[in-house]
N, C-alpha and C positions, 0 to 999 in steps of 0.2 A: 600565714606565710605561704604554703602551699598552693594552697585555693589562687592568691594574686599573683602569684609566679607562675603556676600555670593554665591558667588562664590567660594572660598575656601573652605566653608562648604559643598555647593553642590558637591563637586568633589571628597570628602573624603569617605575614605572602612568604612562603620558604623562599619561592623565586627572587624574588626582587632581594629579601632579605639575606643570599646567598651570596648574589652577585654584588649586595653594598658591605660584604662583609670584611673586605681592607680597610672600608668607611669605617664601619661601626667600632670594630676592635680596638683599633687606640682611643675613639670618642669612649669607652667603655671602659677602658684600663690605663691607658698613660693620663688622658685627663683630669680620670679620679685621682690617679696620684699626687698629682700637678696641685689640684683644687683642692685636697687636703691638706695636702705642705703648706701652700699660701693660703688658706684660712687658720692654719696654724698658727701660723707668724702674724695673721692680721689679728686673731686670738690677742696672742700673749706681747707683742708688741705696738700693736696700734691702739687698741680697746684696754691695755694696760691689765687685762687679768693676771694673776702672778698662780699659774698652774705648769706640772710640769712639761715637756714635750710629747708623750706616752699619751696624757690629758688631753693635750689640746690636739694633737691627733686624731687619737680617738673621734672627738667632737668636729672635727675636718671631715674624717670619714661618713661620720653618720649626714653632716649634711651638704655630701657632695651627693648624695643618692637622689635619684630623680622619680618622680612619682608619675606611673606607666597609666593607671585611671585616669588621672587629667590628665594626660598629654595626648591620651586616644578622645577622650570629652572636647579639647578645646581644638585636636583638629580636623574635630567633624565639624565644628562649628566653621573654621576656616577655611574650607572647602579647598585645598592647594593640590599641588601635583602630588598624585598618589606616591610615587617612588618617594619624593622629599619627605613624605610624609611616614613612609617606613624607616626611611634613614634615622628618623628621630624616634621611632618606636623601636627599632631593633636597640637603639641604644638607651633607652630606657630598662629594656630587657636583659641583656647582659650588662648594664650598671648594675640591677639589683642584685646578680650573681654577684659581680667582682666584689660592688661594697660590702654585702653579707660575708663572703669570706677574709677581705683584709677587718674585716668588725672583729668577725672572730679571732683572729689572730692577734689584733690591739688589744682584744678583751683578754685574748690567755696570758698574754706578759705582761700585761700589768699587775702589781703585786706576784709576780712567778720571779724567778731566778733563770731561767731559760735566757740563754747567748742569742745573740742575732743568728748564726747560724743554726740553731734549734729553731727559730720563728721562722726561714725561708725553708725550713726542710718543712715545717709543721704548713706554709703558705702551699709547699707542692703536696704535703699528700691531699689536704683538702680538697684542692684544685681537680687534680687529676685522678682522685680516688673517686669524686665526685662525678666526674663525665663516668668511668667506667659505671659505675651502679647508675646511673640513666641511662645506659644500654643497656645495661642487663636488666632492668626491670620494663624499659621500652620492648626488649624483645618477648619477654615473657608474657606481658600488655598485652601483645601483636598477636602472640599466639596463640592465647583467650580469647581474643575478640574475633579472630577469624574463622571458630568456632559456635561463634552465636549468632545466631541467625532472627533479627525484627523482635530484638528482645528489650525493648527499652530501659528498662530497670535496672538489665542484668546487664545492661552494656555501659550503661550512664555510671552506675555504683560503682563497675570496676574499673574505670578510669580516675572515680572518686577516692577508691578504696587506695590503688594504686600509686596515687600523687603521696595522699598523705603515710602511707607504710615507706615510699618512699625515702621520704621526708624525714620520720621517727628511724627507721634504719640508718641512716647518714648520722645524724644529730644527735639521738634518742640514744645512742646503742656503746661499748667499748670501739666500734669501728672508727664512728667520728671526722667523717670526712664532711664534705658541704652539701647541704641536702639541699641549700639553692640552686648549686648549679647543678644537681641529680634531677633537678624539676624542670630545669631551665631544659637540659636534654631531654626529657622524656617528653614534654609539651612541644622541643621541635619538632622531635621522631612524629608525633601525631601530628603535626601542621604539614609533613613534608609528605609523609607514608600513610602513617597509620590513620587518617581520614579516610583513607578507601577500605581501611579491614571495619570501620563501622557501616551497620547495615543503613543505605539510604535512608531508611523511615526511621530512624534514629538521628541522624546526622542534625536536624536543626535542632529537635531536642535536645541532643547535647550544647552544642554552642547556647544554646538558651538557658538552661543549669547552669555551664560553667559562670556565664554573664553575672545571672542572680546571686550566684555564691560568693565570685570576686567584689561585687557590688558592697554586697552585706557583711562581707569579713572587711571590707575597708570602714564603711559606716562602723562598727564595731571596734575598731582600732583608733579609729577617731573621738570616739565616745568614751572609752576609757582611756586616751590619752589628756583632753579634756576635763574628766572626773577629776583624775591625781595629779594632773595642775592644778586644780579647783583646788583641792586639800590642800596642797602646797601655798598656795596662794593664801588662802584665809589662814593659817596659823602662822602664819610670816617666816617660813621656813627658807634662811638665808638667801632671800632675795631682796634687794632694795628697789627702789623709785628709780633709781639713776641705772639699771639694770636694765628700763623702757627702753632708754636711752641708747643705749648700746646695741636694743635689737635693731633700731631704726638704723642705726649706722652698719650693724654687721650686716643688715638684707642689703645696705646698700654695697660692700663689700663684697658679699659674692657676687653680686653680677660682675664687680670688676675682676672679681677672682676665675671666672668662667670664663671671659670673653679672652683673659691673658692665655691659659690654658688651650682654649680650641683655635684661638688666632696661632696659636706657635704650631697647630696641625692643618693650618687650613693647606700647605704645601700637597698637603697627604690625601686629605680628603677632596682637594682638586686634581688630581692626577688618576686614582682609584677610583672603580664601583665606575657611580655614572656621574660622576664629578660633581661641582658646586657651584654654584655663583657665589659673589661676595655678598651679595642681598639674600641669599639663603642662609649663608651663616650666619647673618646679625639672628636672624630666626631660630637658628640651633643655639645661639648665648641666652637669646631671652627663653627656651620653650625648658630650662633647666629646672623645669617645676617640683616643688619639693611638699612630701607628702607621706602618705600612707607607709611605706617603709624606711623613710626617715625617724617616724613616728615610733614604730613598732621596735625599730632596733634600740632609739632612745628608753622606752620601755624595758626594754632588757637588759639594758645597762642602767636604770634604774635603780633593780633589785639586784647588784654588783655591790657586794659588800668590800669589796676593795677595792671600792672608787669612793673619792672625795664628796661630804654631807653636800656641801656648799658648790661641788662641781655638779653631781648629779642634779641638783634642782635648778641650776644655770643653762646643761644643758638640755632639759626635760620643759623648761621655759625659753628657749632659742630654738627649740624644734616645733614648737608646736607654734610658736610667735612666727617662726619664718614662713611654716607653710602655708600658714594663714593670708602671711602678706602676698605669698608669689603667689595661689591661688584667685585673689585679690588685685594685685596690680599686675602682673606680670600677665594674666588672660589677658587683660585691657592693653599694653604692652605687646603681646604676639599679633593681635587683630588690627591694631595701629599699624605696628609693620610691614604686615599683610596688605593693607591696604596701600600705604603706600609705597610699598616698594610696587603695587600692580602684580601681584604672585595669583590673585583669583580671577584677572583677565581673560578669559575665552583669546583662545585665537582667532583668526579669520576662517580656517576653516571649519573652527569647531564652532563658530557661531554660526556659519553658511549652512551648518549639520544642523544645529541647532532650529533655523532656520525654517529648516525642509519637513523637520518634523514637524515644527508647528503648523504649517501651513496643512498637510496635510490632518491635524489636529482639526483647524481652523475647519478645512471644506467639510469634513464629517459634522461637524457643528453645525452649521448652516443646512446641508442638507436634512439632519435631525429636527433642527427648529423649522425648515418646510413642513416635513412631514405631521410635524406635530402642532401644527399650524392649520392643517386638513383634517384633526381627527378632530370630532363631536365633541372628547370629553374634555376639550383642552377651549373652547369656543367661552367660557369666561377668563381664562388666563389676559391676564396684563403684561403684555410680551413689551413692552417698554422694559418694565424692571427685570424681566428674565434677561432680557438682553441685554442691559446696566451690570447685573450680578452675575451672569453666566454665556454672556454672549459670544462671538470671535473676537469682538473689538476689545473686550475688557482681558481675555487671554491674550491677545496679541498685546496689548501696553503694558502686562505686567511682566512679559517675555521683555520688551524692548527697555524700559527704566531698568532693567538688570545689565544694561550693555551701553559703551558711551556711545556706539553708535546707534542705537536704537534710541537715546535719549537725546540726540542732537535732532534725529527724526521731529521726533513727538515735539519737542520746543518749535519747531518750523511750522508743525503741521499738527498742532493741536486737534483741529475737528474736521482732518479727514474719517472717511470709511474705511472700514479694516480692507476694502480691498485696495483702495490707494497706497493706506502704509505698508503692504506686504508690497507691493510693486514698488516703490519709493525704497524702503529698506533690503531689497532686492536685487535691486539695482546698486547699491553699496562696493558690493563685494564682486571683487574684480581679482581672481586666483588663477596663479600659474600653473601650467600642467604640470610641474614634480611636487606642486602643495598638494594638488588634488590625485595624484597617482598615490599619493605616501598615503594619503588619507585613505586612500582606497583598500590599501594593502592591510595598513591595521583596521579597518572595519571587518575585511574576509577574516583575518586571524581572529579577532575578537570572536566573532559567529565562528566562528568553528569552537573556539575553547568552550561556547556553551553548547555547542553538540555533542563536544567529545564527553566532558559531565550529564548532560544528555543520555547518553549510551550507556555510562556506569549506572545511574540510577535504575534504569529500563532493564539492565543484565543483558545487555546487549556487548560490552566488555568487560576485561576484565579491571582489578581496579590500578594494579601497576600499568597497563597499558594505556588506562585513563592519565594517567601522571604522564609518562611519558610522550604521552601525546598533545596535554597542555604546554608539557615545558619547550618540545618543540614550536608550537606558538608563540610561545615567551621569546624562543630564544631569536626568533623572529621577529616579535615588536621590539626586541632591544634594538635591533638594525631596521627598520620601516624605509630606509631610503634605497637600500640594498632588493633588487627582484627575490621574491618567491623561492627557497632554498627549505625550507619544511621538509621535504621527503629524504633530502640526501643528509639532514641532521637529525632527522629520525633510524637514519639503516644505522649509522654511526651507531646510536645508541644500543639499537636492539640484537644488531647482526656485527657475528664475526666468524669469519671462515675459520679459522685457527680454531678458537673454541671448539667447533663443531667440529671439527676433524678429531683433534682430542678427544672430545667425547665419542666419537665413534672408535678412536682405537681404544681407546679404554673400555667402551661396552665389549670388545671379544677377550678381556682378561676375566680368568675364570673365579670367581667367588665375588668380586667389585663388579663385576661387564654388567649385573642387572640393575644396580645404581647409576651409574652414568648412562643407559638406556634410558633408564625415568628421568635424569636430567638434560638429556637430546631433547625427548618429547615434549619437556617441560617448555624448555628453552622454543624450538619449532612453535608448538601451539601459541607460544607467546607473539610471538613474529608475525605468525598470519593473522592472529588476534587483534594487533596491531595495524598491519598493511591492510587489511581486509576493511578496519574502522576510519584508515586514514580516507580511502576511499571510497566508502560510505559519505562520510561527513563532507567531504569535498565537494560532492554532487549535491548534497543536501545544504551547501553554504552557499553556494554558487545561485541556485536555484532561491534560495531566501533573501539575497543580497539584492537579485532582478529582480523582487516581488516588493519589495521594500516602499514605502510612498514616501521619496526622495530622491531629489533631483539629481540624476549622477551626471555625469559626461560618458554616452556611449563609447566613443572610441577609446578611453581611459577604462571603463570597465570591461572592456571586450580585452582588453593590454594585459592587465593585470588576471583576469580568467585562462587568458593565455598563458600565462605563467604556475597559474595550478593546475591548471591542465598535463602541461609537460613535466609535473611533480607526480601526478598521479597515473600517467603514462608509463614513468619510469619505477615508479610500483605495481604496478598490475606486472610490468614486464617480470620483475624479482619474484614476485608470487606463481608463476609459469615458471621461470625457470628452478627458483628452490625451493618451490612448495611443492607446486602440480606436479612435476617429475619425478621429484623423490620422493613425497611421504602424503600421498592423496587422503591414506585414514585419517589424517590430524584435521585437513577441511570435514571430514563427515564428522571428528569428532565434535569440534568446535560448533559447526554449523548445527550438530543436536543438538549440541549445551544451549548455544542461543534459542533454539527453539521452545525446547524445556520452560528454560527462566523466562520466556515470554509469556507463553499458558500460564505459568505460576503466579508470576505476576497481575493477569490481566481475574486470573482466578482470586487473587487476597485484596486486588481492587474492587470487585463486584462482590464479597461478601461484606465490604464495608460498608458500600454503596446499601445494601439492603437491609446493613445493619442501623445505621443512620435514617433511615425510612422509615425503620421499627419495626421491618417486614418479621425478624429475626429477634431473642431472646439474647441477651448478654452471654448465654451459658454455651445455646449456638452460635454464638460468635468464636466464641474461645476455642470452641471444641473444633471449626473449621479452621480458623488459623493457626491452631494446632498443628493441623495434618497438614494443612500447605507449606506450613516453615518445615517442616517434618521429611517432608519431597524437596524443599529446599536445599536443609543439609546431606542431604542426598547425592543432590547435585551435585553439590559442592565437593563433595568426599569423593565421589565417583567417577570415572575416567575408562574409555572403550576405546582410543586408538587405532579401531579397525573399519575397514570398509564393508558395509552391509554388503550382504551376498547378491549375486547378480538376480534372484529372482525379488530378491527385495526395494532392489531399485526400479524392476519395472514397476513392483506394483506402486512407486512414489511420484514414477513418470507417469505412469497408465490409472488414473485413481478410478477410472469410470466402468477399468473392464471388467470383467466376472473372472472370478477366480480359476476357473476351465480356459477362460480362455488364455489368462499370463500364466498358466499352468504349460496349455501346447507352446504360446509363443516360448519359451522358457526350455522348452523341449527342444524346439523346431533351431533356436536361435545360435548361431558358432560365433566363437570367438576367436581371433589372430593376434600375434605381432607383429610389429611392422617397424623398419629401421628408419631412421632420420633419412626423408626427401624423399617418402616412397608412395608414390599415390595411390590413393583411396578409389578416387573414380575420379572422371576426367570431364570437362563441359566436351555436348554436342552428341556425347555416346548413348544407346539406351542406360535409361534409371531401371537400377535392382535395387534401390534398396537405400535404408540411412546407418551410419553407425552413432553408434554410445562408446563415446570415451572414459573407459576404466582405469587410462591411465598413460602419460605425456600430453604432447600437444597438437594441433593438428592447425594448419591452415584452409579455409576456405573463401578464395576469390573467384573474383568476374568483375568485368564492366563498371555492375550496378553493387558490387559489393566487396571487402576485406576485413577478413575479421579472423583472428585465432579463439580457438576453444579447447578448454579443458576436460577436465575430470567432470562428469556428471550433462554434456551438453552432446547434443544429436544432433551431427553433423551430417547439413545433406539431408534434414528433416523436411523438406518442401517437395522431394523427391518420390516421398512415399505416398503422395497424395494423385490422383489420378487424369489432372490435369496436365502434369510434369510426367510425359511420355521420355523426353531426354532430358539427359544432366543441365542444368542450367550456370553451373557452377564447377569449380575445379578444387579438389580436396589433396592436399598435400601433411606428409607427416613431420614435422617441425622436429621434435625428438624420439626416441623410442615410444612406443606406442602398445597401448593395451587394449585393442575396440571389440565391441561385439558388433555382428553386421543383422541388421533389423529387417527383414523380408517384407518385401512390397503390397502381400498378402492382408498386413494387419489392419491396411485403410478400407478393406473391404472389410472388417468387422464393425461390426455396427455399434460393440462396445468400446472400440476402438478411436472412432470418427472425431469423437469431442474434442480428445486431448489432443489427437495431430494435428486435429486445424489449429487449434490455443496455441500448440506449441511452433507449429508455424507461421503463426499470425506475423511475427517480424520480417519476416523472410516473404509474404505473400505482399504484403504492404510495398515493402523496400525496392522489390521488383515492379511493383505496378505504381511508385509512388506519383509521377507524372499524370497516369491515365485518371486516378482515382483523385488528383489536386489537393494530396497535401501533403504535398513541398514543404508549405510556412509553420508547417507544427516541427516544435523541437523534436529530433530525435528521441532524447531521453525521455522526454515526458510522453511519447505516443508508447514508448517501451513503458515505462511506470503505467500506464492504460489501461494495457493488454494487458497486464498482468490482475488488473482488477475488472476485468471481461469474463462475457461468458460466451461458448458457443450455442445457437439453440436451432435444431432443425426443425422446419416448414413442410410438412405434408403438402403435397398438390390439392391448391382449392380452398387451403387456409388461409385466413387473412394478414398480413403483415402487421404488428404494432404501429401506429402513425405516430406514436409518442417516443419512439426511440430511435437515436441515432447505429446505426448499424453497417458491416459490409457483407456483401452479398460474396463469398466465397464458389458458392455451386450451385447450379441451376439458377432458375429465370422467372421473371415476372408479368404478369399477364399485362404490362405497357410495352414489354419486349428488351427490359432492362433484364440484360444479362452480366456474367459472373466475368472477371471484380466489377464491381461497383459501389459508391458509398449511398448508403439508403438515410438520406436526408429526413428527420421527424415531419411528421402532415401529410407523409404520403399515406394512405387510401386506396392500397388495389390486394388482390390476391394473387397467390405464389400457383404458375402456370406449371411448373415444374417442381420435385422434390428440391427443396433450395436447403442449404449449411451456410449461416448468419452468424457474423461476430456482433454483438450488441455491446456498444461501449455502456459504462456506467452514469447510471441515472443523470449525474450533475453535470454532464457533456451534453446529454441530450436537450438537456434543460436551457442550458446557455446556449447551444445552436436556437433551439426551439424560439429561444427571445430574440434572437437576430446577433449572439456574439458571433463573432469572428472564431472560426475553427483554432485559429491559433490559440485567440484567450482563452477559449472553451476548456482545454486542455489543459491549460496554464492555471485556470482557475479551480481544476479539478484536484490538481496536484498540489495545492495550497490548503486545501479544505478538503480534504479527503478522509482526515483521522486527527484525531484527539492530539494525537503525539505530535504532529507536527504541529498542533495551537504549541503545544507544552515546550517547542524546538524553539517555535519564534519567541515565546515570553524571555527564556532561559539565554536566546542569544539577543535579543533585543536588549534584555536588560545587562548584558554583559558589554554591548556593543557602546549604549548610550552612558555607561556610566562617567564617564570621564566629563561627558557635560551635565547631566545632571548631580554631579558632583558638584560642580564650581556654578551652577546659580538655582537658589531657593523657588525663582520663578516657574521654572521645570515644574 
């Protein structure tokens, strides 16, 4: 019982299953009521059994419960709308709670002397004794497992350990409350929370344990329910022939008893949650599948020596007869419905998606069997039948027979070419701008929810931050017609001024002030945790949304970008004003932590790597992931809150210089305050100098530029370079202000040179973007670049690489090309002058070098650049597509 209760709960959408929770709770509780009573009555007055009412209750109860295995089995088979399809899991789920505790309470007054009032007081403490002990043991759960760190065993066992102590504590023990819905709760708790306190590299492991155990406790339950009917059966223990008879008629029975019941809530369940159709209900009458813990409670009321010889084996032979039948006819019954009611239909625009994929499926395909058309070792292949079995034509027909309009195609135009029927099938689909805008909106959210999961795996966030940053998605696809609202349903959650005020008058009360201090920071680091990932992910959905091979409508994506734009605008904004200004240590703290768990990470990745190679002995495997989980928990445990000291920043900005020298800079360097609207330095005056912000905010414009900068950025960094004789720009202080002022001096150190130019590579570009023609490269991605550039200086008389795309920052070339300018690959001369060269990364050069266009160059650099982002698009792609690879097998 354990095992299939919570499993079932563990496998369930919190979200969806939260918001259909007005749905599910009467389908869960007044239904079964309902369903018992009148199978009661169809018991003992229709079917003529002469048992008491206590009896045939009971027997109402046990097979009003609905079996959560097949109803999750039959509807993956029926591929329907996800939400419908929780609606009917969530109440599967809490059916098995309710019926197990009113079991229990028909089973105790029967033969007891116990008043009706003793049975409802004994129906609440069950109830509600039982949610408390599934918090208390959820919390307890939570608190263990946030503790272990890539422990599979030890993480798997004690959520196994856990369900079933559970379970024996409730049931087992003088407490005796309901250990189903103890399980029912603790299985939430991990659906909702406690999925982020397991360590990623455990996560499908478990879901794949719990699968195989609920699997094989049902097989199991089925097997000996089976047996002791079998016994029953051969020694003709009071059952008769005419007994058949009655199952035939009771199965027919409950369905009428079902449909009375949820027809008398359909009021309910179309006003709540995300309402109903009427052809969805017929669907909830028939999916009343009955099974595994109808079974299992029959069973235990079996061995009830104060239940009737002749009852017990009546209903031990109607439970196991029923579930057989609805397993039986009732699948063949929900798929009939399904179909025709049209519930597995593609929309127009999810077919149009649909669509886009395949084509771009299709051109890869073609282009593959060219290439592989050209190679030697393919010159006896029989490309007739590759092309029959694997061709574009035989994926494009088995895409289109899944859709009526793909199949009215193919009847027209039997023995076109796959590229007629994609053009023919193409032309179909004729959608409004609000169909293709909504669709727009839940594709970006979908791709984000697998970035933001993304992030938690990688220890890039934290994992309540990962939740609350999917449920913001969620709470966004509920509404898809509605614009872009993610960031102002996100502050909601994470941020309250009140709060924080409390907490800070409470941190100066003396003996408590140091607890509510650690629950400020707690709460802060969470926020920027948060903002900082919402922010992240935005660029990075945006960016994978445009890269996508399918057909969008520009001006429909540019709408909709614009709408998360202004979401993540108005977050950067919140992060300057109550992060940057008030608590800069929380960014340096966080911003280690991320670093950390990336090293660690990218460290327990490569010794697998080499463990799988066999580079490595099983014993050095152990013994290295040992000491990286080791640093893990470390991390984990540990917390700095404070801003590295200012010679330690330099030396994070300055990584090239010698220690002597961020020693004198470090010496030589002063630091100011400065009050809101006080300038820094002004355009057109001589340049002295840049500053590093320690702390507030600062503006810097011109003409050619606007932009605010925090904590940790050099402002006025283009300055220090010896080209920029005067200020080219105007620096102003937005809030109080914490700068060190950087002396003009350091561009003359020659350990100095790299990082200034790196670090003003933005600022040298943006100013000369015109001269140097490239306008058409995205901003973002020429920044995402730079940041994977290096600078490398050219002695006079050395040769230029011809193989790399590069800009010439200083000095000149013996054709007379002088500084800026972009050093196109193929060029062939030497540097007439001491020159300082940004060299973009290889795969830039590469694509210019082939004739891409500088824009794609860039574009393509930024899609293929690292592992991680393959592992972004798999993760959002597959979260993006699921809704039509859901609803047809042809996918």
């Amino acid at each position: 019982m354990p095992a299939l209760i919570f499993e079932a709960a563990l496998a369930t959408d919190w979200h969806t299953f939260k918001s259909e929770l007005p749905q599910i709770i009467p389908l869960a509780t007044t239904v079964v009521v309902i369903s018992a009573v009148l199978t009661a009555v169809c018991f003992t007055k229709i079917l003529g059994y002469e048992f008491d009412w206590s009896h045939a209750i009971l027997l109402g109860v046990i097979l009003s419960a609905t079996d959560h295995v097949t109803v999750v089995a039959q509807l993956k088979d029926i591929k329907g709308d996800r939400r419908f399809e929780t609606l009917i899991e969530g109440e599967t789920l809490l059916n098995e709670a309710t019926v197990i505790v009113i079991f229990t309470v028909m089973l105790e007054s029967i033969g007891g002397e116990g008043s009706v009032g003793e049975s409802i007081l004994f129906f609440l403490r069950l109830s509600f004794g039982g949610f408390v002990m599934g918090i208390v043991f959820a919390l307890a759960m939570g608190f263990l497992l946030a503790r272990l760190i890539n422990d599979s065993v030890q993480e798997i066992v004690l959520t196994l350990m856990t369900a079933y102590l559970l379970f024996f504590t409730c049931d087992g023990t003088p407490l005796h409350v309901s250990g189903a819905l103890a399980t029912v709760t603790l299985g939430l708790y991990m659906s909702a929370y406690g999925i982020t306190l397991v360590s990623p590299v455990v996560e499908h492991s478990l879901h794949g344990f719990w699968n195989v155990i609920g699997t094989v406790s049902e097989s199991i339950v089925f097997i000996i329910g089976g047996m002791i009917l079998g016994m029953v059966v051969v020694n003709h223990e009071h059952l008769y022939l005419s007994d058949v008879w009655m199952l035939l008629a009771l199965f027919l029975l409950l369905h009428l008893v079902r449909a009375v019941a949820v027809f008398l809530h359909y009021p309910i369940l179309k006003r709540f949650g995300y309402g109903i159709k009427f052809t969805e209900l017929i669907v909830v009458i028939l999916a009343g599948f009955k099974g595994v813990i109808s079974l299992a409670l029959a069973l235990i009321a079996f061995h009830n020596e104060s239940l009737d010889a002749r009852f017990k084996s009546l209903m031990l032979f109607f439970t196991v007869g029923i579930s057989a039948l609805t397993i039986i006819f009732d699948t063949l019954f929900v798929k009939l419905a399904v179909y025709f009611f049209k519930m597995e239909t593609l929309s127009s625009v999810q077919e149009n998606m649909m669509l886009g994929v395949t084509t771009a499926i299709i051109q890869k395909t073609a282009e593959e069997i060219k290439t592989m058309r050209a190679d030697k070792e393919f010159k006896l292949v029989r490309w007739d039948k590759v092309e029959a079995l694997a061709g574009p034509k035989r994926l494009l027909k088995q895409v289109m027979e899944n859709t009526p309009t793909g199949r009215n195609i193919l009847s027209k135009y039997p023995n076109e070419n796959y590229a007629k029927l994609l053009e023919k099938y193409s032309s179909e689909f004729i959608l409004t701008k609000e169909e293709l805008s909504l669709e727009m909106r839940r594709r970006f959210m979908t791709t984000l929810k697998g970035i933001y999961w993304h992030e938690f795996e990688s220890g890039q966030c934290l994992g309540y931050t990962s939740l609350v940053l999917m449920d913001s998605c969620n709470r966004c696809l509920d509404k898809p017609e509605c614009p872009l609202k993610d960031w102002e349903i996100l502050k909601k959650e994470i941020y309250s001024s009140k709060m924080l005020k409390l907490y800070i008058s409470l941190s100066k009360v003396p003996v408590v002030g140091r607890i509510f201090r650690d629950l400020l920071y707690e709460r802060i680091i969470m926020v920027y945790d948060a903002a900082s990932t919402f922010i992240k992910a935005h660029e990075e959905a945006k960016e994978l949304i445009d890269h996508m091979e399918i057909d969008t409508d520009e001006e429909l994506f540019e709408a909709v970008m614009k709408q998360a734009e202004e979401q993540v605008e108005q977050c950067k904004e919140f992060i300057m004003v109550h992060i940057t200004e008030g608590y800069p240590e929380v960014i340096a703290d966080v911003q280690s932590k991320k670093a950390c768990h990336s090293l660690l990470i990218t460290q327990r990745k490569l010794i697998e790597e080499v463990y799988e190679q066999g580079v490595i002995e099983e014993i050095e495997h152990d013994h290295l992931l040992e000491a990286i989980d080791e640093n893990l928990k470390t991390l984990t445990r540990g917390s700095t809150s404070s801003l590295p000291p200012l010679k330690t920043q330099l030396e994070n900005r300055f990584r090239e210089a010698t220690p002597e020298d961020i020693e004198n800079l470090n010496e030589e360097i002063t630091t100011m305050h400065l009050q809101p609207e006080q300038v820094l330095f002004k355009e057109g005056q001589e340049s002295e100098g840049a500053y590093l912000i320690l702390g507030g905010r600062v503006k810097e414009s011109s003409t050619w530029i606007d932009q605010e900068l925090g904590v940790g950025n050099i402002v006025g960094v283009q300055h220090l370079l010896p080209q920029f004789k005067q200020n080219v720009t105007t620096a102003t202080s937005i809030s109080l202000v914490y700068a060190a002022k950087i002396p003009k001096w350091v561009a003359e150190k020659e350990s100095f040179v790299k990082d200034i130019y790196l670090e003003a590579a933005e600022e040298i570009i943006q100013y000369n973007i015109k001269k140097l023609g490239m306008e058409t490269v995205k901003q973002d991605l020429l920044y995402y670049a730079i940041k994977h550039s290096q600078v490398r200086i050219y002695k006079e008389g050395t040769e230029v690489n011809p193989n790399e795309l590069g800009l010439l920052f200083e000095g000149a070339l013996e054709s007379g090309k002088g500084a800026p300018s972009l050093l196109i690959p193929g060029l062939e001369e030497k540097v007439a002058k001491s020159s300082i060269v940004l060299i973009f990364p290889s795969i830039i050069s590469n694509e210019v070098k082939n004739g891409t266009d500088l824009a794609k160059a860039f574009d393509k650099f930024y899609f293929s650049n690292t592992s991680k982002r393959l592992a972004i698009t798999r993760k959002a792609e597959s979260e993006l597509f699921t809704e039509v690879t859901h609803k047809t097998k042809a996918f």
